[in-house]
Structures are given as structure tokens and as C-alpha cells.
C-alpha positions in Angstrom: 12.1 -23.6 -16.5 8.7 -21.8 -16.5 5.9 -24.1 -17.0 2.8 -22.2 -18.0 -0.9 -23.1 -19.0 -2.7 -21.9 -22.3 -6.2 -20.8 -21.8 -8.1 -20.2 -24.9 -10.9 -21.5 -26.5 -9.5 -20.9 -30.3 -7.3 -23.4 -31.2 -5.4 -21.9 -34.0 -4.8 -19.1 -31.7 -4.1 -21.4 -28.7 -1.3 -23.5 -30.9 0.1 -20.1 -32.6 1.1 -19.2 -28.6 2.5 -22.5 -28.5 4.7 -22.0 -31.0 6.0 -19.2 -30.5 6.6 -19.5 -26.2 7.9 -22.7 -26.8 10.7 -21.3 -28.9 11.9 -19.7 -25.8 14.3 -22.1 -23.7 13.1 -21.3 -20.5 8.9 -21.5 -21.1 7.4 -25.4 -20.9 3.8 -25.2 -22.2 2.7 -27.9 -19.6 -0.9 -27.5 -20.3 -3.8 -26.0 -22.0 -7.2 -25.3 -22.0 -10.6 -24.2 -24.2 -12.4 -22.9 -21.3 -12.4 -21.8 -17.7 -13.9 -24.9 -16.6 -11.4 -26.8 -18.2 -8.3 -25.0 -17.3 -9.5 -25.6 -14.0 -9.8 -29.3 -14.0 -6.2 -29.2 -15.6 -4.8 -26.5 -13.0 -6.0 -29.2 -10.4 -5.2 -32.3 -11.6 -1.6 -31.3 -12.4 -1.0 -30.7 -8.5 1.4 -30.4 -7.2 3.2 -29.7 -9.9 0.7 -27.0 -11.4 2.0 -24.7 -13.5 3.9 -21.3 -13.0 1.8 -18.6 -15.0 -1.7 -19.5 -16.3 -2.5 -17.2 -19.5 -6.1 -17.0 -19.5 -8.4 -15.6 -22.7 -11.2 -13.9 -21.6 -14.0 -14.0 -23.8 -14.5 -18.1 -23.9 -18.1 -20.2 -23.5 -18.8 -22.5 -20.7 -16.9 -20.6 -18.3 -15.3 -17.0 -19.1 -11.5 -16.2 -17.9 -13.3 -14.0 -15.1 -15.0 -16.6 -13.6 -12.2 -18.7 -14.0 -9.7 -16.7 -12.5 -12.0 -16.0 -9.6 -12.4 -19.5 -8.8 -8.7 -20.3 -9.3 -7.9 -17.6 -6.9 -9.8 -18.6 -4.3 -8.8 -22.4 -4.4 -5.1 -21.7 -5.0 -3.8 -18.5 -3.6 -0.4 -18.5 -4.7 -1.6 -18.9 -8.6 -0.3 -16.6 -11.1 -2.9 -15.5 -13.6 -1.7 -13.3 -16.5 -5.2 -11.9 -18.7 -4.9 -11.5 -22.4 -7.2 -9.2 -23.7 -8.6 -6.7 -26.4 -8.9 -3.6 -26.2 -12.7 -3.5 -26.4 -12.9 -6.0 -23.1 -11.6 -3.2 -20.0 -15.0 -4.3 -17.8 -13.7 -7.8 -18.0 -10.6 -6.7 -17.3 -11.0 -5.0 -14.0 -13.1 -8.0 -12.8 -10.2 -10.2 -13.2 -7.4 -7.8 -11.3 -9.9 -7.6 -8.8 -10.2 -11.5 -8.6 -6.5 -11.7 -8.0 -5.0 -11.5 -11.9 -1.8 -10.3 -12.0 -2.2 -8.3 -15.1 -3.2 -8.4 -18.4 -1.8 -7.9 -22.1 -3.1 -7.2 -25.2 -3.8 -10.3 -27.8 -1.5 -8.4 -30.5 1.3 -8.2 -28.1 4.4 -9.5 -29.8 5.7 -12.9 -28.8 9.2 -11.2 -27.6 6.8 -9.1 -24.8 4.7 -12.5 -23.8 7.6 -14.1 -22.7 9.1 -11.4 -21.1 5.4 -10.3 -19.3 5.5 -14.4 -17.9 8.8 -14.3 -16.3 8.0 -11.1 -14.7 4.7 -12.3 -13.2 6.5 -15.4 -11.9 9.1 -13.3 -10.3 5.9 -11.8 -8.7 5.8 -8.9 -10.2 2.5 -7.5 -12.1 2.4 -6.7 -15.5 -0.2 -4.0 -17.4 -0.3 -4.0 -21.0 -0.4 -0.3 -22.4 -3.3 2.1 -22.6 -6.1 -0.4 -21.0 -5.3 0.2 -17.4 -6.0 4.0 -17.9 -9.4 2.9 -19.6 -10.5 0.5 -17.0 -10.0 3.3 -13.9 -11.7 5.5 -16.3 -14.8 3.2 -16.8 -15.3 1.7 -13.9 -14.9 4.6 -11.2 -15.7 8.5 -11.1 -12.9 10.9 -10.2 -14.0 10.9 -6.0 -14.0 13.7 -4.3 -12.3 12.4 -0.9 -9.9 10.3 -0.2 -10.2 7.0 2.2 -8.5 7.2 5.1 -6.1 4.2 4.4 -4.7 6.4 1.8 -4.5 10.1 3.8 -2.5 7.9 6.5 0.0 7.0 4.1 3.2 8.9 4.8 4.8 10.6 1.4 7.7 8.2 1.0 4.6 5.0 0.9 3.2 7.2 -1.8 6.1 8.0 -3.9 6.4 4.0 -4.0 3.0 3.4 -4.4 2.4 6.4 -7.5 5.6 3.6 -9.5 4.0 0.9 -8.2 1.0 1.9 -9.8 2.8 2.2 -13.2 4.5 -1.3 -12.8 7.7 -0.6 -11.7 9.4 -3.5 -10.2 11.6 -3.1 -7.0 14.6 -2.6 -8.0 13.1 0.5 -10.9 11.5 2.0 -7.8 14.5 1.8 -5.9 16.5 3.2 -8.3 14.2 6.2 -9.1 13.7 7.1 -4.8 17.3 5.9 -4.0 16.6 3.3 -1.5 17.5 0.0 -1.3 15.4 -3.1 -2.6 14.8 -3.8 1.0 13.3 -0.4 2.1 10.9 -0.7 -1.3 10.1 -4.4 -0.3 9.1 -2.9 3.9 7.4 0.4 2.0 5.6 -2.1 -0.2 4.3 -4.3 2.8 3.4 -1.5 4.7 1.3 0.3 2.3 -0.6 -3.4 1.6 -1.4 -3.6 5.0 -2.4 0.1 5.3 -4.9 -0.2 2.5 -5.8 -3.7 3.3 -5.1 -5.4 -0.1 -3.9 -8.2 -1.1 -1.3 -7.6 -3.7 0.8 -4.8 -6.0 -2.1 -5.5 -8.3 -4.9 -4.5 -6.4 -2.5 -1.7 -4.6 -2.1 -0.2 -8.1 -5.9 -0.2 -8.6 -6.2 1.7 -5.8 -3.7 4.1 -6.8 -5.0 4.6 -10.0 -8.6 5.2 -8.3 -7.0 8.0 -6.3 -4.7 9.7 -8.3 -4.6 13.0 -6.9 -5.0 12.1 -3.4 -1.5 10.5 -3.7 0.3 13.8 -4.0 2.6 14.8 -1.7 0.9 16.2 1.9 3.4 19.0 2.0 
């Protein structure tokens, strides 16, 4: 059973999701929230039995889902913060991955895709809702004209797993696209965190997406 909190501060919205996740057999709605503040105070007082996935709102008053996530984070590193969104919100967006969210969907995704975006991101994989990610590279940085060097020391294999990484394949995908084993991705994975010093596949796709063409093969 996956026991996730509801973060949203409309509360025909907040019991729609409820509805509809809690039709699924294996999602337990074992909490929910209005606001940041308050999902935090629930987050904490349900230790140590917190919940699996949080799904935070964004846009919400007293504290936003940024600042929320943020703080969450940094108390509880091994939280699981999945952002839903609009369209029209991509700064917010990019905040919260760089926080530590492990990705984000759109508000109009279908129930079916909620669920399925949840059990992936408690299997530890991140999830990126269509079209936004391009948007938020696109706003938030310029095309740059060199490359760091964490990224020119990455060998071609760590970039062919980092370029599917980038476009949320899980393990086993990218192991069936480079033929290799789920171990070698898991070892090409932790080497390419460590090379570019950050903390996750999240932030490691953020990078990716920054760099683009620098990720090309050095032959």
C-alpha cells in the first residue's frame, strides 16, 4: 500500500483527487493539507509512519508548494515530493526540482496517469509531465556556450544514460535501449551523480537538459 499526502488548498479539488486515487487498491490517502505550512505540520506529526508520495499544489497562500517542498527536503531527505502544476506556473516549477521535487504533472492529468506517476516516484524514479520540462530549461537558462567540466569528463556511455535519463526513462527502459544490464545503468547512474555533484536523477536531468548539446557524443 502507498500512502500519500494531498496538498491543496481547494477543497473540491483536494476531495475530487481523493476520490479518484482512492479508487485504486494500492493508494491510502493518509493525509492532506490546504497549505505548505500545514502539510508540514502533518508530514511531521505522522512520523514515523509519514507518508510515501506527498502531492503538493503549487500556487497556495500561507506557504506556497515551493517553499514547502524546500523545507520538507531539507528536514526529511528521503521525502518524495511529486508537483502538480499548470502550465502557466514553469518558474515555480524549476524551483521545486531544484529543492529536491521529484517531478511534476499537469492538474488535467487523468486520474489513470496520477496513480501510475505515484508509484513510479515511490519506486524512486522521477516523473515529468509533458511539454513543461522543455519550457522550464527554456525560461530559466540561455543556450551556454561551454560546457562545465563535470560534464566534458563524462565518458560517452555516462552520456548516453544520462541524454534517457533526462527524458525519464527508468532503469530497466535505459537498459533495454543501450543493452546493459539494470546493474551497469544503476553504477553509470551513480557515477554520473557523483561526477556532476547532484543529488538525484531529477537534478541530473536538469543538468542535462541545461546542456543539451554538450552531451553528444566526443567522437
Amino acid at each position: 500500500m502507498i500512502r500519500v499526502m494531498l496538498v491543496e488548498d481547494q477543497e473540491i479539488v483536494r476531495r475530487g483527487l481523493r476520490t479518484l486515487l482512492e479508487m485504486k487498491p494500492d493508494l491510502k490517502i493518509v493525509a492532506e493539507a490546504e497549505n505548505g505550512q500545514r502539510a508540514i505540520e502533518q508530514f511531521q506529526a505522522l512520523q514515523p509512519d509519514c507518508p510515501d508520495v506527498v502531492v503538493m499544489d503549487i500556487r497556495m497562500p500561507v506557504m506556497d508548494g515551493v517553499q514547502a517542498t524546500q523545507h520538507l527536503c531539507q528536514r526529511f531527505p528521503d521525502v518524495k515530493i511529486l508537483i502538480l502544476t499548470t502550465f502557466n506556473d514553469t518558474n515555480y516549477v524549476s524551483e521545486a526540482l531544484r529543492f529536491g521535487a521529484k517531478g511534476y504533472l499537469l492538474k488535467d492529468t487523468p486520474a489513470e496517469e496520477l496513480a501510475k506517476a505515484i508509484r513510479s516516484i515511490k519506486q524512486g524514479y522521477t516523473q515529468f509531465g509533458p511539454g513543461i520540462f522543455e519550457k522550464v530549461i527554456v525560461q530559466t537558462h540561455e543556450a551556454p556556450k561551454t560546457a562545465p567540466s563535470e560534464i566534458e569528463e563524462l565518458t560517452d556511455r555516462e552520456r548516453d544514460v544520462l541524454r534517457l535519463v533526462a527524458v525519464g526513462a527508468s532503469n530497466r527502459e535505459i537498459a533495454q535501449t543501450l543493452h546493459l544490464s539494470e546493474g551497469t545503468v544503476r553504477n553509470h547512474i551513480s557515477h554520473i551523480l557523483d561526477r556532476l555533484k547532484v543529488r538525484d536523477r531529477t537534478q541530473a536531468a536538469l543538468v542535462a537538459n541545461t546542456y543539451p548539446v554538450w552531451l553528444k557524443s566526443k567522437q
